[in-house]
Backbone as CSV, one residue per row, in Angstrom:
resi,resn,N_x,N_y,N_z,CA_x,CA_y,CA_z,C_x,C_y,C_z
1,UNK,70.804,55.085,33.944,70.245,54.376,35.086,69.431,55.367,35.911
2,UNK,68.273,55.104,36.634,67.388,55.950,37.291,66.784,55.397,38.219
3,UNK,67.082,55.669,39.262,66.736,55.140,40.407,65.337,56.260,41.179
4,UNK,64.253,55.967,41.492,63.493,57.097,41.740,62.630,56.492,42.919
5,UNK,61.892,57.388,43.474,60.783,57.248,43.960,59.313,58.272,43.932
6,UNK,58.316,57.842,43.913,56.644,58.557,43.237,56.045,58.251,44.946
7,UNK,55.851,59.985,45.470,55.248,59.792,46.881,54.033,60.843,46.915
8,UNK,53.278,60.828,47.468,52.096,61.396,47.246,51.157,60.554,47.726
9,UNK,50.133,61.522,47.800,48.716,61.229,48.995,48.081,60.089,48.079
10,UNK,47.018,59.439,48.975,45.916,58.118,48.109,45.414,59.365,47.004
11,UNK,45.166,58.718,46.291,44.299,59.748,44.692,45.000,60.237,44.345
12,UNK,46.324,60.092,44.490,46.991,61.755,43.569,47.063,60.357,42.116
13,UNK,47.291,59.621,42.056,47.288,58.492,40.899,48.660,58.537,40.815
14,UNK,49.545,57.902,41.455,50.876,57.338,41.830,50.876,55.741,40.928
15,UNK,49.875,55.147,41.366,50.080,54.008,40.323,49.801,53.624,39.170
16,UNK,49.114,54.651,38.601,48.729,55.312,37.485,49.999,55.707,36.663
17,UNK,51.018,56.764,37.246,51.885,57.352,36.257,53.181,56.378,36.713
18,UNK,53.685,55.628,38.000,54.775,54.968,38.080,54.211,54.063,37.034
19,UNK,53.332,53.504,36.429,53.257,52.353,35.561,53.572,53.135,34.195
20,UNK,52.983,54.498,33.939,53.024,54.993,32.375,54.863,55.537,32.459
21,UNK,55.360,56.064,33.392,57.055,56.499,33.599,57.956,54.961,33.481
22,UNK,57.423,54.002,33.627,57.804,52.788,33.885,57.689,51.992,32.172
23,UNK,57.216,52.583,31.315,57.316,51.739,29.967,58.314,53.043,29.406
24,UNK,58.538,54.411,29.655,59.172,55.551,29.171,59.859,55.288,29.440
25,UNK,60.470,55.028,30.640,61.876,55.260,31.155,62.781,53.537,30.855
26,UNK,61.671,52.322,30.662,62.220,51.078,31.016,63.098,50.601,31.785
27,UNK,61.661,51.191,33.020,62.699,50.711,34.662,61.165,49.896,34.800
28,UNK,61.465,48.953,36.232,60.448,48.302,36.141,59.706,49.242,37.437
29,UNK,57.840,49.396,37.713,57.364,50.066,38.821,57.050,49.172,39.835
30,UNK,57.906,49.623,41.023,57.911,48.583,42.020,56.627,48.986,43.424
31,UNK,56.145,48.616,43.251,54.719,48.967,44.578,54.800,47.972,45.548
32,UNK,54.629,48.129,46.673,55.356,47.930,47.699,53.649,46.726,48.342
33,UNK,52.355,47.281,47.660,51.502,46.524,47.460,50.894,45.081,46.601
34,UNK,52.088,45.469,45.888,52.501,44.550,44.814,53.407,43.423,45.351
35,UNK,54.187,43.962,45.728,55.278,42.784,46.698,54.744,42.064,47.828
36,UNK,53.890,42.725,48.458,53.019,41.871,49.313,52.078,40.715,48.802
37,UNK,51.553,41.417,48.282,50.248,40.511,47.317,51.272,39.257,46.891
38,UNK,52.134,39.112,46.133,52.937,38.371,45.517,53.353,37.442,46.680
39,UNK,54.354,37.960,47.806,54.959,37.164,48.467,53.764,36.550,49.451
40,UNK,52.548,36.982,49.632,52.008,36.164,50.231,51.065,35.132,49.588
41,UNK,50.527,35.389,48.177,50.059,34.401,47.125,50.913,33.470,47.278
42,UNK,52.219,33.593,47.162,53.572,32.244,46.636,53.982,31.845,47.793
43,UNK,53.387,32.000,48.980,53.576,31.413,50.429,54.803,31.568,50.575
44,UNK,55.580,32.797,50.461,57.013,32.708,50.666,57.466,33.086,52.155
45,UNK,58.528,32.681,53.000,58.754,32.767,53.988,58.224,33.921,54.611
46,UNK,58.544,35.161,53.823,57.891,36.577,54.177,56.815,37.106,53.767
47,UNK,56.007,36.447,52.951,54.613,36.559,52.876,53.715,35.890,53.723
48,UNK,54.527,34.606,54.181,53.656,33.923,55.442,53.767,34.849,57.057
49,UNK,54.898,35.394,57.109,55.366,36.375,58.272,54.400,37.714,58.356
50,UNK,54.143,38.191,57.094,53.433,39.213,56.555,51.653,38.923,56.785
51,UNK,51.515,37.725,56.087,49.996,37.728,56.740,49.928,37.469,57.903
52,UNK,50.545,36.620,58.837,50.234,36.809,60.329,50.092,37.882,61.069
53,UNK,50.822,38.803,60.435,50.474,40.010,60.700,48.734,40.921,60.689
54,UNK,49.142,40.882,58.837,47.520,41.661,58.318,46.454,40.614,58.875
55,UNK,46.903,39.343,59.252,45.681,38.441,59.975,45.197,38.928,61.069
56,UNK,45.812,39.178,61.746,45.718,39.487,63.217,45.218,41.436,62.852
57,UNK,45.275,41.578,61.761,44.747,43.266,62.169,45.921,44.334,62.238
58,UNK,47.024,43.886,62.607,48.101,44.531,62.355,48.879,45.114,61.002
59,UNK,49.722,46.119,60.790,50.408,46.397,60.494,51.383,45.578,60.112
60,UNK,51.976,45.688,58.740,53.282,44.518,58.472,54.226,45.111,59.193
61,UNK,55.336,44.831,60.148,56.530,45.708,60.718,57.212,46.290,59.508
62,UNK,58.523,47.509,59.871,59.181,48.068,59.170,60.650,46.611,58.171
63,UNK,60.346,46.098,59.448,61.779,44.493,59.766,60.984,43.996,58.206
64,UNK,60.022,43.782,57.834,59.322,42.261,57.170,59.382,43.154,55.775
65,UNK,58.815,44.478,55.761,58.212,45.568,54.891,60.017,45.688,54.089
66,UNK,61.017,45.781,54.564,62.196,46.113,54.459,63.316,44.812,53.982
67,UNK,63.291,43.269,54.289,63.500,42.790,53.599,62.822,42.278,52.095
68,UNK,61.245,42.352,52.138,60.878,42.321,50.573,61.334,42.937,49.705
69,UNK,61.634,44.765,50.265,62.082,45.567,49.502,63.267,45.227,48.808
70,UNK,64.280,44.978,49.412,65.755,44.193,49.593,65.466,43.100,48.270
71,UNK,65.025,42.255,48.948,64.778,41.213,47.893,64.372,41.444,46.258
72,UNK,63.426,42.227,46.228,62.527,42.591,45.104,63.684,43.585,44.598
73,UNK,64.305,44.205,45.173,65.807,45.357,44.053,66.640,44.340,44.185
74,UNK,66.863,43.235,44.475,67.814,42.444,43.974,67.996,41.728,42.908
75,UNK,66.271,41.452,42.476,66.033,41.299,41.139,66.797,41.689,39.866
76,UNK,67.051,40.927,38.944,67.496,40.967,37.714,67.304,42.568,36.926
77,UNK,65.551,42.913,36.902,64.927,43.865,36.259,65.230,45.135,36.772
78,UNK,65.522,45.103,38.194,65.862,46.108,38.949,67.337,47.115,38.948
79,UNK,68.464,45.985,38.140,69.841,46.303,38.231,70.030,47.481,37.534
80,UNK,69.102,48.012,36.409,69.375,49.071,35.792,68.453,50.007,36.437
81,UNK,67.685,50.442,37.107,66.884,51.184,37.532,65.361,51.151,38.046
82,UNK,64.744,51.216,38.760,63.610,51.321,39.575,62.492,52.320,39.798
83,UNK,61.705,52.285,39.838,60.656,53.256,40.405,59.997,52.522,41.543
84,UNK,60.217,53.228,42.666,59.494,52.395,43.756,58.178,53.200,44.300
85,UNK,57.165,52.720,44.288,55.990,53.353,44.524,55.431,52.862,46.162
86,UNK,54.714,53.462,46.682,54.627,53.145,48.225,55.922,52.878,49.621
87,UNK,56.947,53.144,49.129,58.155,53.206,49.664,59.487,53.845,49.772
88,UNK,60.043,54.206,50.335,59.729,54.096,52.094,58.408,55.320,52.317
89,UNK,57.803,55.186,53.244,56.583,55.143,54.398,56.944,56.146,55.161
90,UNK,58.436,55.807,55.947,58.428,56.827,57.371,60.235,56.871,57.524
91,UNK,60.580,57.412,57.966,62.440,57.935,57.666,63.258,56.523,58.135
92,UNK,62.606,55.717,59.304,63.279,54.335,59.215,63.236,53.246,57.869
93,UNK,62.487,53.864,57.124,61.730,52.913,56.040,63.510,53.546,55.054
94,UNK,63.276,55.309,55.003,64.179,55.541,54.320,65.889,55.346,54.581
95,UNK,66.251,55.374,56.063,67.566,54.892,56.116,67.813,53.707,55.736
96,UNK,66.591,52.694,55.716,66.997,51.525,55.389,67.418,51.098,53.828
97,UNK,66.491,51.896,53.028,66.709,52.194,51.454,67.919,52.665,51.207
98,UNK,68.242,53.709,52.064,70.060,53.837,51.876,70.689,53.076,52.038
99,UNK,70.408,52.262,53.275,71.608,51.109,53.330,71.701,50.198,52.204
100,UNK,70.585,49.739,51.646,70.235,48.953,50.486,71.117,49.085,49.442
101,UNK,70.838,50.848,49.095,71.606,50.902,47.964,72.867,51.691,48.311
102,UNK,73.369,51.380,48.970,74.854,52.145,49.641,75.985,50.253,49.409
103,UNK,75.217,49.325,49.664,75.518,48.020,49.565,75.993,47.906,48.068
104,UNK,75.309,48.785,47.421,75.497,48.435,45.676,75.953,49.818,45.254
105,UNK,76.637,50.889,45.873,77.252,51.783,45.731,76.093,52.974,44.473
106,UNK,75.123,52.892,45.366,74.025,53.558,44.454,73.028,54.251,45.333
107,UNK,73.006,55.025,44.923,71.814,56.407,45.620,70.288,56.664,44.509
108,UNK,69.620,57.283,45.542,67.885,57.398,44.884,68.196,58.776,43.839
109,UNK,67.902,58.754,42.754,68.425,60.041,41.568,67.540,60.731,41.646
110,UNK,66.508,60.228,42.396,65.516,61.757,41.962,63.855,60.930,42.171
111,UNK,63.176,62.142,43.559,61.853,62.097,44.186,60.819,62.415,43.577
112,UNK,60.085,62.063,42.753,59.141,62.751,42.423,57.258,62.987,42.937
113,UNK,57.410,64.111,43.758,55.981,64.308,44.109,55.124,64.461,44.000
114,UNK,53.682,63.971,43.924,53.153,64.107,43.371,51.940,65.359,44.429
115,UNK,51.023,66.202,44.070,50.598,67.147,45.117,49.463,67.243,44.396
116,UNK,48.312,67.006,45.559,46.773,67.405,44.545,46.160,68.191,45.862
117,UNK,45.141,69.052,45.539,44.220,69.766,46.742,43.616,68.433,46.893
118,UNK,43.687,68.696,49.369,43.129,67.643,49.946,41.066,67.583,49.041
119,UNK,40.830,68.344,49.309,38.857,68.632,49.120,39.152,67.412,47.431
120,UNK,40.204,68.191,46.511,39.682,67.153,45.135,40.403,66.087,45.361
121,UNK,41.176,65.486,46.571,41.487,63.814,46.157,39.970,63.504,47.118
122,UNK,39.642,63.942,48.127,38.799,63.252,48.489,37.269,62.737,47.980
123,UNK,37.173,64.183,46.671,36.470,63.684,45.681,36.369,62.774,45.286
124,UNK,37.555,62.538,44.523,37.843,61.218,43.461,38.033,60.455,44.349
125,UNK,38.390,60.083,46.147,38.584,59.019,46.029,37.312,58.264,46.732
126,UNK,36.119,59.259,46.730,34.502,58.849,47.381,33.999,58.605,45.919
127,UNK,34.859,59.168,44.645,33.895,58.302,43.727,34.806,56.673,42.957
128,UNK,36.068,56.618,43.296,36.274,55.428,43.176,35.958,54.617,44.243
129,UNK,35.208,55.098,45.348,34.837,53.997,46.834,33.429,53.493,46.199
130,UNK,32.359,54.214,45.468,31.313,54.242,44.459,31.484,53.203,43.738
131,UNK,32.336,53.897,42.475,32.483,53.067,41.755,33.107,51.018,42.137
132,UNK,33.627,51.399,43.074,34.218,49.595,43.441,33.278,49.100,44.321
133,UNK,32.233,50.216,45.062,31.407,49.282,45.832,31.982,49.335,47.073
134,UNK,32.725,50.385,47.697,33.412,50.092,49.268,32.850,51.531,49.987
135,UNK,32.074,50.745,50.664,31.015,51.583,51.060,31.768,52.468,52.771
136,UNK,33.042,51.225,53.122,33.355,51.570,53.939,34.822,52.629,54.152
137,UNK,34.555,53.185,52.608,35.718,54.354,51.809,34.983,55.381,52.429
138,UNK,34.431,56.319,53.872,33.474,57.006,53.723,34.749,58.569,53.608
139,UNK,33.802,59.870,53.458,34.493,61.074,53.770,35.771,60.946,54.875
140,UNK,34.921,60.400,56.072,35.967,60.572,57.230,36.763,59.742,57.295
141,UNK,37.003,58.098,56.738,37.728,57.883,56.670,39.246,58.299,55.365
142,UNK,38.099,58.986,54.364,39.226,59.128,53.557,40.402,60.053,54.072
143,UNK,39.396,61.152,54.761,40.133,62.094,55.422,41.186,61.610,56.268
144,UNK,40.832,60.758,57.262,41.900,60.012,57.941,43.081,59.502,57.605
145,UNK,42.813,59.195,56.337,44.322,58.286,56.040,44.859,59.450,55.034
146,UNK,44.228,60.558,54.593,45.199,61.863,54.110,45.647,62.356,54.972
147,UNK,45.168,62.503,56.698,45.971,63.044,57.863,47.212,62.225,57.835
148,UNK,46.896,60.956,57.808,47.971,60.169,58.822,49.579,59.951,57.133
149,UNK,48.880,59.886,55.774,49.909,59.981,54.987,50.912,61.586,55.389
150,UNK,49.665,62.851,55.702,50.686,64.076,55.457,51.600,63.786,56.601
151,UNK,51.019,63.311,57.719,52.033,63.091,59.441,53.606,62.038,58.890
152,UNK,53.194,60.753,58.065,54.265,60.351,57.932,55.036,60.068,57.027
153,UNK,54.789,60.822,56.055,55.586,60.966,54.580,56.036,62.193,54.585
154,UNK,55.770,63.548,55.572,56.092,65.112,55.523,58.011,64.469,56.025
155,UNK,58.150,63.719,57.093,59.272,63.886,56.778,60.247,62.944,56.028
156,UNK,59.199,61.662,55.480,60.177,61.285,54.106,60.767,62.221,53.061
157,UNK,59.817,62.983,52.715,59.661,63.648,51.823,61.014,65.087,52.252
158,UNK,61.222,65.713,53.485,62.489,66.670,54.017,63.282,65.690,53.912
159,UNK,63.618,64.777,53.785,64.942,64.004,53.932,65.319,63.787,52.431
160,UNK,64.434,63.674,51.748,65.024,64.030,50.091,65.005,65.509,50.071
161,UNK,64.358,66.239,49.929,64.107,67.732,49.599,65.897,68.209,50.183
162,UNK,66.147,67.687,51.173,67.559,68.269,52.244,69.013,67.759,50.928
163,UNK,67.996,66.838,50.192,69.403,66.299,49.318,69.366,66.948,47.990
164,UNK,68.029,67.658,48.132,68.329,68.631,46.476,67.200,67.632,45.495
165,UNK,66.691,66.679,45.369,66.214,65.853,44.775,64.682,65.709,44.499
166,UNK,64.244,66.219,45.255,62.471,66.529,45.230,61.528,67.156,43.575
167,UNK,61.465,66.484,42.911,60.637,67.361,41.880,59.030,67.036,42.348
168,UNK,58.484,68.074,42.965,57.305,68.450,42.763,56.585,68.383,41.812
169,UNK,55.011,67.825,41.297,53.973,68.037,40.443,52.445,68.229,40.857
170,UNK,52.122,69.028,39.973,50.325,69.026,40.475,50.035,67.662,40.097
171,UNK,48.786,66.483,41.012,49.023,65.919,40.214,47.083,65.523,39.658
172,UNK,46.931,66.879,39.841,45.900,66.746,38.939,45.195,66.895,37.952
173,UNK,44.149,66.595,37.320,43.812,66.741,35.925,44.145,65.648,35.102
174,UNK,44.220,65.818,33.630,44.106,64.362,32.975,45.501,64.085,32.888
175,UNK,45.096,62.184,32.760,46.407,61.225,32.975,47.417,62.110,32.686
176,UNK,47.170,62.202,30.584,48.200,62.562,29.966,48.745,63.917,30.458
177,UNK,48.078,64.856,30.376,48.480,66.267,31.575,49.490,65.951,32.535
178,UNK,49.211,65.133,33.373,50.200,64.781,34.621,51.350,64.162,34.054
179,UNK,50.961,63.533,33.068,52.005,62.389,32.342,53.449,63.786,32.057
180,UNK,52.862,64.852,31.042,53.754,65.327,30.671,54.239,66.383,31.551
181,UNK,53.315,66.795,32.780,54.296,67.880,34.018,55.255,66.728,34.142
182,UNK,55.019,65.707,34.388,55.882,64.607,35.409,57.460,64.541,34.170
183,UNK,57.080,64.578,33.357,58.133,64.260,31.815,58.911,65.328,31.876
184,UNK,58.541,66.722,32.170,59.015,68.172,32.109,60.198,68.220,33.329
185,UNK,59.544,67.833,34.634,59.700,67.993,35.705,61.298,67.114,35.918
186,UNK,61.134,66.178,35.187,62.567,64.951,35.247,63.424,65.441,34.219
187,UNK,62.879,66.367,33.209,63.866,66.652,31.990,64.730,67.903,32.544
């Protein structure tokens, strides 16, 4: 059983390798963007709560962000193990993940980080803003949201590291490259 989480800056390609660790390991990859999209397509109580939110310009709360999570590991696919990608966010995000799995007498087995130089994600991620046509991906904003991930994932990220659990990776260069630090790194 393997319970994990994949944290790392936009571009390091987090949803990239939780999907390729996710047919290896046969846990399912849970993205926390994914659960949104879903619960608000299927008009579910908390996807309707959720877009009133992103409607209005806001932020989903930690309250709304935290029962999907709940819900979505309660799942069938989930009972043997998980990879959760985009979650937890900020250390309330993470006590709450404890409580989750403290309910089912189960702890996170192991963090895996992913670490790329800021200058080359912002590369790649002004040429996937290119490539999709989002013109409003500029330098400074990319820069912005690599400030505001290092401000509130630096101390998700000490609150595992404090438990011994942190495996570090570069996570750049090709897929398969990363594929197999990331393979090394868990073995």
């Amino acid at each position: 059983m393997t319970r994990m989480l994949i944290i790392g800056p936009p571009g390091a390609g987090k949803g990239t390798q939780a999907e390729r660790l996710s047919g290896r390991l046969g846990i399912p990859a849970i993205s926390t963007g994914d659960i949104f999209r879903f619960n608000i397509k299927n008009g579910t109580d908390l996807g309707k709560e959720a877009q009133s939110y992103t409607d209005a310009g806001n932020l989903v709360p930690d309250s709304v962000t935290n029962r999907m999570v709940r819900d979505r590991l309660a799942e069938a696919d989930a009972q043997e193990g998980f990879l959760l990608d985009g979650y937890p966010r900020n250390a309330a995000q993470a006590d709450e993940l404890d409580a989750i799995l403290a309910e089912r007498d189960q702890n996170i087995d192991v963090v895996l980080q992913l670490t790329a130089d800021t200058d080359e994600l912002v590369s790649r991620l002004l040429g996937r803003a290119a490539e999709q046509g989002r013109a409003d991906d500029t330098e400074e904003v990319i820069r912005h949201r690599l400030e505001v991930y290092e401000k509130e994932t630096a101390v998700v990220v000490d609150i595992y590291a404090a438990r011994g659990i942190v495996r570090e990776v570069d996570g750049l260069g090709g897929i398969d490259e990363v594929t197999e630090r990331i393979v090394d790194a868990l073995s």
